[in-house]
C-alpha positions in Angstrom: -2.5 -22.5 26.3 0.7 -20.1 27.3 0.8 -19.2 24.1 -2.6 -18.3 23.4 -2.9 -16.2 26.6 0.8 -14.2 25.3 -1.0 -13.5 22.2 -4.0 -12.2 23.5 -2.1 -10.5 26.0 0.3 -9.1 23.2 -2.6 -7.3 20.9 -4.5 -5.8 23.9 -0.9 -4.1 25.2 -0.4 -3.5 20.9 -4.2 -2.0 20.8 -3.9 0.0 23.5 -0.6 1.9 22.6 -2.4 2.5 19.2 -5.2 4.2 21.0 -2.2 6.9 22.0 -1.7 7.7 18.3 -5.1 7.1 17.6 -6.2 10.0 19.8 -3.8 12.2 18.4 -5.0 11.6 14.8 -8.9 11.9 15.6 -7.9 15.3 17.4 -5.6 17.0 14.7 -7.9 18.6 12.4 -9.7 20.3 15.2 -6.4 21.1 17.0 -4.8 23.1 14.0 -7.3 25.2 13.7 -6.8 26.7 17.6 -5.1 29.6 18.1 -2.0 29.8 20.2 -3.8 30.1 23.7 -6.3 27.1 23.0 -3.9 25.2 21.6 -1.1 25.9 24.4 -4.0 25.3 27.7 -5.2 21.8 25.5 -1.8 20.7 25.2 -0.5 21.6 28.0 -3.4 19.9 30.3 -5.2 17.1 28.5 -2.0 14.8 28.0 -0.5 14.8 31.5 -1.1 10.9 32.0 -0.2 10.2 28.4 3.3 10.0 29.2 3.0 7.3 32.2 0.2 5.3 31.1 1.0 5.6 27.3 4.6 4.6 28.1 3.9 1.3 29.5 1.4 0.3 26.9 4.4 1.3 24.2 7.2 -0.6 26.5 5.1 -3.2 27.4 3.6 -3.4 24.1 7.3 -4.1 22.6 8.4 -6.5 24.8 5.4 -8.5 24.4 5.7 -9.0 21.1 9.5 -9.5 21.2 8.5 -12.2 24.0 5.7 -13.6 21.6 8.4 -13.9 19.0 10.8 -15.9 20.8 7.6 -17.9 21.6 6.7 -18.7 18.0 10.3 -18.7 16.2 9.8 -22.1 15.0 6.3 -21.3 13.4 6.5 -20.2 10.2 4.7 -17.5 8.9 3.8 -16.3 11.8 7.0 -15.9 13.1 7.6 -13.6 10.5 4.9 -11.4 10.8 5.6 -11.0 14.3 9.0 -9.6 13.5 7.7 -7.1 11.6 5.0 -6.4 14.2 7.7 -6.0 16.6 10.2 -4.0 13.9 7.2 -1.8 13.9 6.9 -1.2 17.2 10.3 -0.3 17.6 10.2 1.8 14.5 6.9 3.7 16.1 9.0 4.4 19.3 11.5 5.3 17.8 9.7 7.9 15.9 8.0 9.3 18.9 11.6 9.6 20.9 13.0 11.5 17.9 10.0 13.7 17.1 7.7 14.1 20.0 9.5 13.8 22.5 12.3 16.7 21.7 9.4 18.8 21.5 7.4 17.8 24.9 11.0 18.7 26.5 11.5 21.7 24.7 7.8 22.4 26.4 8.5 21.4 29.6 11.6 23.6 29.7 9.5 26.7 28.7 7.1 25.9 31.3 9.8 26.0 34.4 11.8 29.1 32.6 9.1 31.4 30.9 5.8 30.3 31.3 4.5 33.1 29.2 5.6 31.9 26.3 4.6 28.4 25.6 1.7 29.2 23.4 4.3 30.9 21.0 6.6 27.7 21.6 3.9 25.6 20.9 2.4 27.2 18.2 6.2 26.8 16.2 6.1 23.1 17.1 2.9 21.9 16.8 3.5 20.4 13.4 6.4 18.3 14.3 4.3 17.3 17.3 1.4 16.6 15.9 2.4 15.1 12.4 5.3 12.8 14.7 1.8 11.3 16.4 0.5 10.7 13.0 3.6 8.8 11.8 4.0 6.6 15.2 0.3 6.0 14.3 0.4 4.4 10.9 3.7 2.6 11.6 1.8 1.3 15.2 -0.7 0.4 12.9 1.1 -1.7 10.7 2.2 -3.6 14.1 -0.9 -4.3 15.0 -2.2 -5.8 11.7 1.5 -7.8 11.3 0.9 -9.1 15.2 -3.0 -10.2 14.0 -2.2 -11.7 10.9 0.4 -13.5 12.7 -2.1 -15.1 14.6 -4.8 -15.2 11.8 -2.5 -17.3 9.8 -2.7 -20.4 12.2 -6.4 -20.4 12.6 -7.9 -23.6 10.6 -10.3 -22.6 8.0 -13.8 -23.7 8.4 
């Protein structure tokens, strides 16, 4: 029964850091078409709790499924796709602390020393921003579906 409740546990943390990601990608061809002032007051406002709730889901999202390994080593396949749901994970982390994050810093900075010009700051990073979301989102994606079929390969057929 533990290990039914870590799974369920384990794709609801997984599902929700994808609907981080997910956000981002639904938003992006709207987004690129603003001009720097829309684009700067959206970004600037609309993710403010991204960062604290987002985190966790990502963190807690990892650790899960690192736990949920451990849990299953000795049950093959599905040991194996939760690996590479974890790998995943870490990969899509990684991506966002390499590409999105450089860039929300570079942002904040601006903010506290020259306010004025984010929307030009913003406007030479919004690619990398917004294409980094995309990238964390397929490779969260592939977590996801490893982490499922990890658990879709146990279930009996009918």
């Amino acid at each position: 029964m533990l290990l039914k409740i870590w799974r369920c546990m384990t794709i609801v943390l997984v599902a929700l850091a994808l609907t981080m990601e997910s956000a981002h990608v639904l938003e992006l061809p709207q987004k690129m078409q603003y001009d720097a002032e829309m684009y700067s007051a959206v970004n600037t406002t609309l993710y403010r709790y991204f960062a604290w709730v987002g985190g966790f889901y990502q963190v807690g999202s990892i650790v899960a499924t690192a736990a949920l390994a451990f849990l299953v080593r000795a049950r093959m396949p599905s040991f194996a796709w939760t690996v590479v749901g974890a790998v995943s994970l870490v990969l899509a982390f990684g991506i966002w602390l390499t590409v999105v994050a450089p860039v929300n810093g570079a942002i904040a900075e601006t903010l506290q020393l020259a306010p004025e010009s984010v929307p030009s700051m913003w406007m030479a990073l919004r690619y990398r921003w917004e294409y980094g979301h995309v990238a964390g989102f397929v490779v969260q994606l592939v977590g996801l579906s490893a982490i499922v079929l990890s658990v879709v390969i146990e279930t009996p057929e009918q």
